[in-house]
N, C-alpha and C positions, 0 to 999 in steps of 0.2 A: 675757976680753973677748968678750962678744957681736957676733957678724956678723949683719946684716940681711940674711936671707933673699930670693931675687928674688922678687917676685907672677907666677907661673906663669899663674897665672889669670887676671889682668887683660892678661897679654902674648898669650897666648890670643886673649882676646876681642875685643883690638886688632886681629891679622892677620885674624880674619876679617870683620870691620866692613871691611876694607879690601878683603880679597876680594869681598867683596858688591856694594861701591861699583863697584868693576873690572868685576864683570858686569853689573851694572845699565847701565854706562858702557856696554860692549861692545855688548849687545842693543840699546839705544835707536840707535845710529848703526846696524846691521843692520837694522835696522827702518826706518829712515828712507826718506821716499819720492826717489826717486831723481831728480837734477833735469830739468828741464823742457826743454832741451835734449839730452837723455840719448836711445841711441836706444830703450834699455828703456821711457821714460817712450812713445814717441811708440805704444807697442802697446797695447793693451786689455789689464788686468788680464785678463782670462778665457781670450785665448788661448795656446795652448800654444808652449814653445818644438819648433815639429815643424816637419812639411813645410808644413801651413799657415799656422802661423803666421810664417814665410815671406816671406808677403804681405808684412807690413807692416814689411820689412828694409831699410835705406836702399838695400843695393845688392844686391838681388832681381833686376835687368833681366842684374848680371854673374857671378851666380853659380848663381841657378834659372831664372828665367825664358826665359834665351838656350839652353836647353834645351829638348829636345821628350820627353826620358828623366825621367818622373817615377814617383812611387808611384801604385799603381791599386787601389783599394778602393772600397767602396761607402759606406764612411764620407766618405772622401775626395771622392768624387764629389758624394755627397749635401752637403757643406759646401761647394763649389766653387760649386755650382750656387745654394749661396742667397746666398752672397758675392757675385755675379758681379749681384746685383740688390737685395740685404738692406745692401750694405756703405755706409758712409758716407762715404767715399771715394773718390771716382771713380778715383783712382785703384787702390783696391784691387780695386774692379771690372772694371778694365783688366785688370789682373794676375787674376783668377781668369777671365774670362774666355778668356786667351790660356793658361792650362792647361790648361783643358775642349777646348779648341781643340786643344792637344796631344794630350790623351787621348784623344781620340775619333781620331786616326790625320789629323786634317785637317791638319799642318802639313807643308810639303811641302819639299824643297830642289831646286832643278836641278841634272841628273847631272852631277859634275865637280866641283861645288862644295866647294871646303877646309871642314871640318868648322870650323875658328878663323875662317874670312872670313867662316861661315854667323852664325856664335855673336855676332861681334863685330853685323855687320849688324841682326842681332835685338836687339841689349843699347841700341844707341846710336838707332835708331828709335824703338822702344818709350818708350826714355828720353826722347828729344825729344817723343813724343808724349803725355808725361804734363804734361810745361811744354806744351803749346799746344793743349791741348781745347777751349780759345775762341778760337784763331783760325779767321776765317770759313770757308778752303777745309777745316780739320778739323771743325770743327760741322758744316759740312753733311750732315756723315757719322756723326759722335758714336760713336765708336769704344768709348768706355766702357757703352754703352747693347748692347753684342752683336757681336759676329761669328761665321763658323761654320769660314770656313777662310783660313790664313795662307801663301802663297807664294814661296819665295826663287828669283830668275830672275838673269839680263843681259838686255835688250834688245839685239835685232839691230845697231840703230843706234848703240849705245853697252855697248861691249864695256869700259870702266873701271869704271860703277859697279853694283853690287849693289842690285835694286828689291825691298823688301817691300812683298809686298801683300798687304791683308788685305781681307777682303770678307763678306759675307752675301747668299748663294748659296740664291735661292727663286724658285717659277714664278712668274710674273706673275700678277696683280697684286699679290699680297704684296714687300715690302720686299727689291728686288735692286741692291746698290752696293758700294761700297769706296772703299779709298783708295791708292794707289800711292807708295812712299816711298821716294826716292832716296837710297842710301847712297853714301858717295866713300871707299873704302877706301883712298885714300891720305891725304886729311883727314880719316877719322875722323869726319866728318859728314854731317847729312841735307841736301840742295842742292835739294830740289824735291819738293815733292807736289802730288798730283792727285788730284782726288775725281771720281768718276763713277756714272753712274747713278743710284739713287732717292739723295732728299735730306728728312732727317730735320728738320733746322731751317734757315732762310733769314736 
């Protein structure tokens, strides 16, 4: 009695038709572009995941930004400085600009001040200030268009809450203003701004 030999070869060429299909599978979903609420999708293909690409992090105001300790290179610099005016974003603008602001030594704290009350103060300002670029008392000042130095203080008169202020510091007659932005460290939120001096848009 003759036995039917198995087709070796045809069993063969079946497992790898199927491994093919598997990778083929694999690569096309790896490839795919990532959705459009994703926060990868919200960054430019071309920048890098570093320090600067950074920028464009949902929560950059509580993890870089609320910082005055960054990297300092001339790469770094040199890319800060054309973000801070090239970027399409105003708010990405905001944000390179308040690291220039760092780097250059201008960001300041009042003596005493808890490194966490500075940190938060900075993250929840900033933050609010990216939601309210068009409101009138912030236009008038256009925070994302430049500053030079950033100031954490108390006011005499009000010993609760913590004031950022941030300003563009130059003799007369060039462009001298700011904005003054009240933080409530017990709510966690900004309760009052003030804009003063030169005024960019009316």
């Amino acid at each position: 009695m003759n036995r039917k030999q198995p087709n070796y070869r045809a069993t063969l060429l079946a497992v790898g038709l199927l491994l093919t299909a598997a990778w083929v599978a694999a690569r096309a979903s790896a490839d795919a572009p990532a959705p459009a609420g994703s926060s990868s999708a919200s960054v430019p293909s071309t920048v890098p995941t570093t320090f600067i690409g950074s920028l464009w992090a949902d929560d950059f105001w509580t993890t870089t930004g609320n910082s005055a300790d960054h990297p300092q290179d001339e790469a770094t610099l040199t890319e800060l400085r054309r973000l801070s005016v090239a970027a399409d974003r105003p708010a990405v603008r905001l944000r390179a600009i308040k690291l220039l602001c760092d780097l250059k030594g201008n960001s300041r704290f009042a003596a005493g001040m808890k490194k966490d009350d500075a940190a938060q103060a900075v993250a929840v300002a900033f933050s609010w200030l990216e939601g309210h670029l068009a409101d009138p008392e912030v236009a008038k000042y256009a925070p994302e268009a430049g500053f030079t130095h950033m100031t954490l203080s108390r006011m005499s008169d009000d010993n609760r809450g913590i004031w950022v202020l941030i300003e563009t510091s130059a003799l007369p007659p060039a462009f001298n203003g700011g904005l003054n932005i009240r933080f409530d460290p017990k709510t966690g939120t900004v309760t009052k701004v003030k804009q003063w001096g030169s005024v960019r848009a009316k």
